[in-house]
N, C-alpha and C positions, 0 to 999 in steps of 0.2 A: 495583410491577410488575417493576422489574430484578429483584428478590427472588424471581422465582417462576421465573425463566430456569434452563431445565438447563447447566449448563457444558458437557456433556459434549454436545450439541446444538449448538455453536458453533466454526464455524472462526475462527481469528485469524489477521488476513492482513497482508502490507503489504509493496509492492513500489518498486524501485528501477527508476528512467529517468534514459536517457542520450540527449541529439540524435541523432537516426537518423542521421548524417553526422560525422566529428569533425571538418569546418571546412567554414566559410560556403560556400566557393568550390567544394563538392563538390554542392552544390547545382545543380539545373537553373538557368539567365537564370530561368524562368517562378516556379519555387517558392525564389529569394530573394526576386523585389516581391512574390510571396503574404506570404511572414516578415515581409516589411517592412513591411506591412500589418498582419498580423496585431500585433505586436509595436509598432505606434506609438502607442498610448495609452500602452502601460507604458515606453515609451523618452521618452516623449516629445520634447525636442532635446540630453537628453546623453549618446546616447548613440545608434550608427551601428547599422544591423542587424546587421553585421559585429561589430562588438564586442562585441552582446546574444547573437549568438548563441549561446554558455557554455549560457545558460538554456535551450535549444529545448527541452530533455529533460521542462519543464512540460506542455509540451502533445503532446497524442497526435498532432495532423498533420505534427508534426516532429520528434519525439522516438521511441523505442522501448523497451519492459521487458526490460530483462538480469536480471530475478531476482523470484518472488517465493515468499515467504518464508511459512509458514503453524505456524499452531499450535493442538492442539486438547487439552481435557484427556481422560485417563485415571483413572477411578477404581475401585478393588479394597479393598472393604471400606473400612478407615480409611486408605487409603494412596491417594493423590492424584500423579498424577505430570502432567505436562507433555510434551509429544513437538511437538520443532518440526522442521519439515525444509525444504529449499530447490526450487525447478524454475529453472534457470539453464542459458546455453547458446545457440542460435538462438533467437532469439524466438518463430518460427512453433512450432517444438518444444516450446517452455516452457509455449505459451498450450496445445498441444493436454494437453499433460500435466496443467495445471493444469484444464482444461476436464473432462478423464477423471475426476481425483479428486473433482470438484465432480458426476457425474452417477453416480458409482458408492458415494461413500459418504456425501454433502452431497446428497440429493436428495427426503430428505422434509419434508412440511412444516412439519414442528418444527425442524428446521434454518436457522441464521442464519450471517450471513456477519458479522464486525465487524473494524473497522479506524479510526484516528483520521485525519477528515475523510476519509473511505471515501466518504461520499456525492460529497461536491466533489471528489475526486481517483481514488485510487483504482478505485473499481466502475467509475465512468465511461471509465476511462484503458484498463482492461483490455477493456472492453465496444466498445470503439472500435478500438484494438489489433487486437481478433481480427475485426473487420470488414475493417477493410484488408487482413489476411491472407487474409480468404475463410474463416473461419472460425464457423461458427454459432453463436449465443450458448446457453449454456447456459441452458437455467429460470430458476436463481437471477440471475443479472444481468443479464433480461430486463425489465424495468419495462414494457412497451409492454403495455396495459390494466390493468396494479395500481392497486386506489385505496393510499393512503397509507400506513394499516396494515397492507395485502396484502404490502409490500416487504419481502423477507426479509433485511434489512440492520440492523446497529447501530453506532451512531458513535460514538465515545466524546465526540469532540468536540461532538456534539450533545448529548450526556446532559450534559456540563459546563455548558452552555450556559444550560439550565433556561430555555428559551423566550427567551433574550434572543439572537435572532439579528445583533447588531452585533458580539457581542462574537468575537472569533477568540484561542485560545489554544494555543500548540506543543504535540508531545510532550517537547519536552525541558523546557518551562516549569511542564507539569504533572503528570510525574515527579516534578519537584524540591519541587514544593511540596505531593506526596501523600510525601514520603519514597520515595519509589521509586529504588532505584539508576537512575543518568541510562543511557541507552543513547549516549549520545553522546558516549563515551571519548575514540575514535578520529577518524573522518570525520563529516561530516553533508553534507547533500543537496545543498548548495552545490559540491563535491569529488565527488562520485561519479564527473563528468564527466571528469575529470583521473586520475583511481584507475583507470576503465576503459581507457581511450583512451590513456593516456601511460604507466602503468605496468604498465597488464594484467594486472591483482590480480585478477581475479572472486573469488578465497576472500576477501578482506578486505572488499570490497563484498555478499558473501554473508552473514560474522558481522557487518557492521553492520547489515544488513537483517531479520537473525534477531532480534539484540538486541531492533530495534523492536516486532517482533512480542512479543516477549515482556513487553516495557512493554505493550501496548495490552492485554494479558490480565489485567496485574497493576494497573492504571487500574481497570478492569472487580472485580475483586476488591475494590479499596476503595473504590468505589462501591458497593459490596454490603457493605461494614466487614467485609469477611472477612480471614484472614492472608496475606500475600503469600505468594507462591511463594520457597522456598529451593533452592538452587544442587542441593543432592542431589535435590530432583523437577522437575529439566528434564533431560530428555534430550532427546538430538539424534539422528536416524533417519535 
């Protein structure tokens, strides 16, 4: 079935979040005990809300997307290129921009959206994102009445998976063990928080976010034992 997927029908996506606040205490009294709640399973007793709060940028009710990042292929006879580009900037801005591209040229129904753990992160994070904003969801990251197959989404981490839902595996674990240049030179997701906030790199948090996308197409490629992409067919737009 992967086998029969047009490339050229597929956006590849994958966005970066940072805590909608850079410290605890900028928080309302009301929405630190929500954090504190929300966040006490995973804290459990070592660690204060205050001190977890680094992580808020997981979840969409405390967190917010400074970037996401997309990539679709181009082909012209025997010549295959790559074109990735970025929506970075206000957030309300970025969701509507990325919201335009997905309704003006992602809007048929042979169009799939793909991203690694897209289902558990991703689709969900931006689909919630532009709720808060007031923002309408587009078709494609609308699930409310899709049966299963209907969903116009691919995961890569799902296809890894091969029905065994226990197992969870990175991009950067299964880059390395498909031969895939790592996209994780630089920073990883742990850091964006600190890259944003403390050094106010958005370009450096933009080419690590690009990188990603570019792993999650070339994942996708040798799932399909096709050749990976080489440096002279990615561009950047």
């Amino acid at each position: 079935m992967i086998h029969k997927l047009q490339l050229e029908n597929i956006l590849f996506l994958d966005i970066e979040t940072v805590p909608e606040h850079q410290k605890f205490e900028e928080l309302t009294k009301e929405k630190q005990e929500l954090f504190e709640a929300k966040t006490a399973y995973q804290r459990k007793e070592e660690f204060t809300a205050y001190e977890f709060y680094d992580r808020a940028g997981i979840w969409a009710e405390f967190g917010k997307i400074v970037c996401i990042s997309v990539g679709y292929f181009v082909f012209r006879g025997d010549i295959r290129n790559f074109r990735v580009t970025s929506f970075h900037g206000e957030e309300t801005q970025l969701l509507k921009a990325f919201k335009n591209l997905l309704e003006t040229h992602y809007n048929r129904p042979q169009h799939l959206l793909c991203a690694h753990n897209g289902k558990e992160f991703d689709f969900p994070y931006i689909a919630r994102r532009m709720i808060i904003n007031k923002i309408d969801i587009p078709f494609k990251l609308n699930l409310f009445g899709k049966k299963p197959w209907e969903v116009p989404h691919i995961d890569t981490l799902e296809l890894w998976k091969f029905g065994d839902y226990k197992h969870y595996t990175s991009l950067k674990l299964l880059t390395n063990i498909l031969g895939i240049p790592s996209p994780k030179d630089d920073i990883d997701g742990s850091q964006v928080a600190s890259v944003y906030y403390e050094e106010d790199n958005i370009d450096r948090i933009i080419e690590y976010c690009e990188k990603d996308t570019i792993a999650v197409a070339q994942i996708l490629l040798r799932l399909r034992n096709e050749d990976l992409l080489v440096d002279d067919e990615i561009k950047k737009v």
